[in-house]
N, C-alpha and C positions, 0 to 999 in steps of 0.2 A: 537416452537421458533427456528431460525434459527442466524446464523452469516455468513455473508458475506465478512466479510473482517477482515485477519487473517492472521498472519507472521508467518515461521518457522525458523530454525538454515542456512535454507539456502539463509536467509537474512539478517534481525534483528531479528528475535525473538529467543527465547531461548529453544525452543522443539521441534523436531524432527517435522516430516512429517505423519508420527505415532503415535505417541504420541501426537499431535495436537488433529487427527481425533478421538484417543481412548479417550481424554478426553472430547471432542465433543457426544460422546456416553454417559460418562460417568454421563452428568449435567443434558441428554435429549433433547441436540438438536438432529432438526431432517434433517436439512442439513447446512454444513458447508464449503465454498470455501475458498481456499487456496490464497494467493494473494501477492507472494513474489513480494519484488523490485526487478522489472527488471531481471527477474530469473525463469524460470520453471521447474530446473532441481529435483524439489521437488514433480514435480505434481502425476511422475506416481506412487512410495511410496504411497504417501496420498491418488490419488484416489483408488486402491487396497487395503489399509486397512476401506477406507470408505465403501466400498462392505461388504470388512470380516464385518465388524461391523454392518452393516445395514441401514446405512444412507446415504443420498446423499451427492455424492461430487461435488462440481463443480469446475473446473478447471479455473483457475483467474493469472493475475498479474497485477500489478502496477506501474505505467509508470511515472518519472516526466515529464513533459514536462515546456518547457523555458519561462519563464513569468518575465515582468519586474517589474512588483509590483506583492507584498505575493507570495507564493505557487500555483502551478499547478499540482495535482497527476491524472492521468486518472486510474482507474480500468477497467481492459478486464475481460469479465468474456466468459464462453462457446466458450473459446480457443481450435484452432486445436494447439496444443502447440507443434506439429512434425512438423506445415509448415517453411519451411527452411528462407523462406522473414524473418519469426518473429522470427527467433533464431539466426538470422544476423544482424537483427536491434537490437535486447536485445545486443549479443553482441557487439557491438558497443557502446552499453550505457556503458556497464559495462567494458569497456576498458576506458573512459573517467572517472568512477567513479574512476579504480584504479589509474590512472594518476592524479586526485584530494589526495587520500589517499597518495602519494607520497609525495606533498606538504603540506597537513594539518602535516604529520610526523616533515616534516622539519621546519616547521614555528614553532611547538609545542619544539622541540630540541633548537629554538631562543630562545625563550621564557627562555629555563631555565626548562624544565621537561625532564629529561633524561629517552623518551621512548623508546625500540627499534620494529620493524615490528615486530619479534616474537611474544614481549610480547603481541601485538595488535591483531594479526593475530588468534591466540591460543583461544581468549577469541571468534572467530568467529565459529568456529568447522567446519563450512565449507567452502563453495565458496567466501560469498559476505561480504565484509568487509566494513563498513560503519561506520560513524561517533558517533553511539551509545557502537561500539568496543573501540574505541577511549575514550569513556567516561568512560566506562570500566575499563579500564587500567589504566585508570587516578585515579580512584577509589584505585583498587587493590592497588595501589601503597603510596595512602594517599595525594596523592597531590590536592585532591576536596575532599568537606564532604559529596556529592552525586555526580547521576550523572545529574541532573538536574544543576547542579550551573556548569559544567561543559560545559553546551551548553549556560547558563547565561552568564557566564563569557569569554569564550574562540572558543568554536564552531559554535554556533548561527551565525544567518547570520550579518555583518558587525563588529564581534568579530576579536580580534587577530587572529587566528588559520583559521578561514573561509576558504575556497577556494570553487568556483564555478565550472563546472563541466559538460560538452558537453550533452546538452538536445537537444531533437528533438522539433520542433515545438508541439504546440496543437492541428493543423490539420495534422501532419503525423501521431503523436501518437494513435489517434483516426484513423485514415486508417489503421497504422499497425494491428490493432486492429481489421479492421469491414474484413480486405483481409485474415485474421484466421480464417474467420468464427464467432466471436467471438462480445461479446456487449460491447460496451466502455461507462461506467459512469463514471463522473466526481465526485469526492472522496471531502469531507469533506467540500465543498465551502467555509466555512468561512474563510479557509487560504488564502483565494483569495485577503481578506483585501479588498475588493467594498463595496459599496454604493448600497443601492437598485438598484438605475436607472442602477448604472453600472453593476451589478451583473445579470440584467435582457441581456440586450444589450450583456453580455459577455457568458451567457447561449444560448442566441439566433442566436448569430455567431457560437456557438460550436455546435448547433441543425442543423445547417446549413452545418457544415462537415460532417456531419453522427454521431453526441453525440444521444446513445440513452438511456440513462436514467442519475437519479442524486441519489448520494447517500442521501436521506432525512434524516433519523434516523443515528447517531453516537455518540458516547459516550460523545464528548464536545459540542454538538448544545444544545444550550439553546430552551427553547420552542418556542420563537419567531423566531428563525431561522428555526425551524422545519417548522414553520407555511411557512415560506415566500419561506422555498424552494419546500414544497410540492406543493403549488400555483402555481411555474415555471412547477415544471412537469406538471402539469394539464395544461399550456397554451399552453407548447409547445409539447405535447404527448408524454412524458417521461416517462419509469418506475421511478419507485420508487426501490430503494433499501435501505440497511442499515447493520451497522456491528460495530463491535469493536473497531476495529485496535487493537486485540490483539498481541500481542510481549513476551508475558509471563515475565521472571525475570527481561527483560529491561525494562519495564514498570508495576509494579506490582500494580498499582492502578486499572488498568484496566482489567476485567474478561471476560474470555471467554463467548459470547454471553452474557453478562449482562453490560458491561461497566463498567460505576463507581458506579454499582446496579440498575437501574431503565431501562436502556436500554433491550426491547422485540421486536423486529422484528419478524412480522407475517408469520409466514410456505409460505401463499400464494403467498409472493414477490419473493420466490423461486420460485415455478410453473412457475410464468408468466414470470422471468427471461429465465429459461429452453427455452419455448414456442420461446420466442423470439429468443434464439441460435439456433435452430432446424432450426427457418426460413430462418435465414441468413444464415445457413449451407447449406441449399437446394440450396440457391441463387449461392454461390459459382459455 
């Protein structure tokens, strides 16, 4: 059993980079990639302790890209995460993230929640400070009864607090991605919010950049989505991938490699992932 798609502290998630990979040992997976937002400054930790431990690591991150209806996350996976193009483009993301965290602060201070950046910043422990910190603090503080009613009520997209936040296209994100060396699948599809027909058309433009796989297995795909996205990989010669999105304490519903319990992705989607970074590693 394998996971492919996993946060640490240098994101949103709440565990180290080590602590990820050791608990990755500890369930009996037998390979687990890393896959911070917009962030790799996590990779070399994780893949060093995945060595110590004995399991494979794969080296990942995860990209929004700008979409005008639902969610666009692209995952890189089998990243040269030292080529300098993609630590110039991340940062760039992440200089627009923090320039959104500026105003979520201050729209949040309208409102009437007296947060200040410390308090926000402290619950991040490291680099990237995101909207899940924000929820955080809101918490700590008593001012939401979770942190889910948190992005219900206030965070969430067209909430009070909202601010949007400088994305790259869907075809740079996937370039930044294929010019690392690196496989770009498209993360969670359902956020996409499409319609079959639309979902197919918007797979088939992105297979058209250079998309080469789709995340199929994830913790919220209902079976029916399972069905309909494995069907796209199959028409348009896609891997297949699948993972978590574990976050650890920011999302405790969800388990390492099991999801919300039923979630198994097969050892083998690892292999053929590898197989495939090798190749486009060569190409470079």
């Amino acid at each position: 059993m394998i996971d492919l798609h996993t946060h640490s502290t240098f994101s949103d998630g709440s565990q180290t980079p080590k602590e990820l990979a050791e608990q990755a040992k500890r369930i009996g997976l037998t390979a687990i990639a890393l896959t911070d937002h917009d962030c790799t400054d996590g990779l070399d930790l994780f893949l060093d302790t995945c060595i110590a431990c004995g399991i494979i690591g794969i080296p990942g991150v995860e990209i929004s890209a700008d979409m005008n209806k639902g969610t666009m996350h692209i995952l890189g996976y089998m990243i040269n995460h030292k080529k300098e193009a993609l630590q110039s483009m991340l940062k760039r993301i992440r200089e627009g993230r923090s320039d959104r965290n500026e105003k979520i602060l201050e729209k949040l201070n309208k409102i009437g929640f007296a947060l200040t950046w410390n308090e926000v910043a402290e619950l991040a422990e490291e680099e990237v400070v995101g909207r899940p910190h924000f929820a955080a603090a809101m918490l700590k503080k008593g001012y939401i009864p979770s942190k889910e009613a948190a992005f219900d009520l206030y965070l969430g997209k067209g909430k009070p607090a909202y601010c949007d936040r400088f994305r790259l296209s869907p075809a740079d994100s996937i370039a930044a991605i294929n010019n690392a060396g690196g496989v770009a699948v498209l993360a969670h599809p359902f956020t996409l919010e499409l319609n079959p027909q639309d979902m197919r058309d918007c797979v088939k433009s992105l297979q058209e950049h250079g998309l080469g796989g789709i995340e199929v297995h994830y913790s919220e795909h209902t079976k029916l989505q399972t069905e309909q996205y494995l069907k796209l990989a199959k028409e348009f010669g896609l891997l297949v991938t699948g993972g978590s999105d574990f976050h650890g304490e920011m999302n405790p519903a969800v388990k390492l490699g099991y999801g919300f319990g039923s979630l198994n992705v097969s050892d083998e989607l690892a292999f053929l992932l590898q197989k495939s970074g090798r190749q486009r590693d060569g190409d470079i």
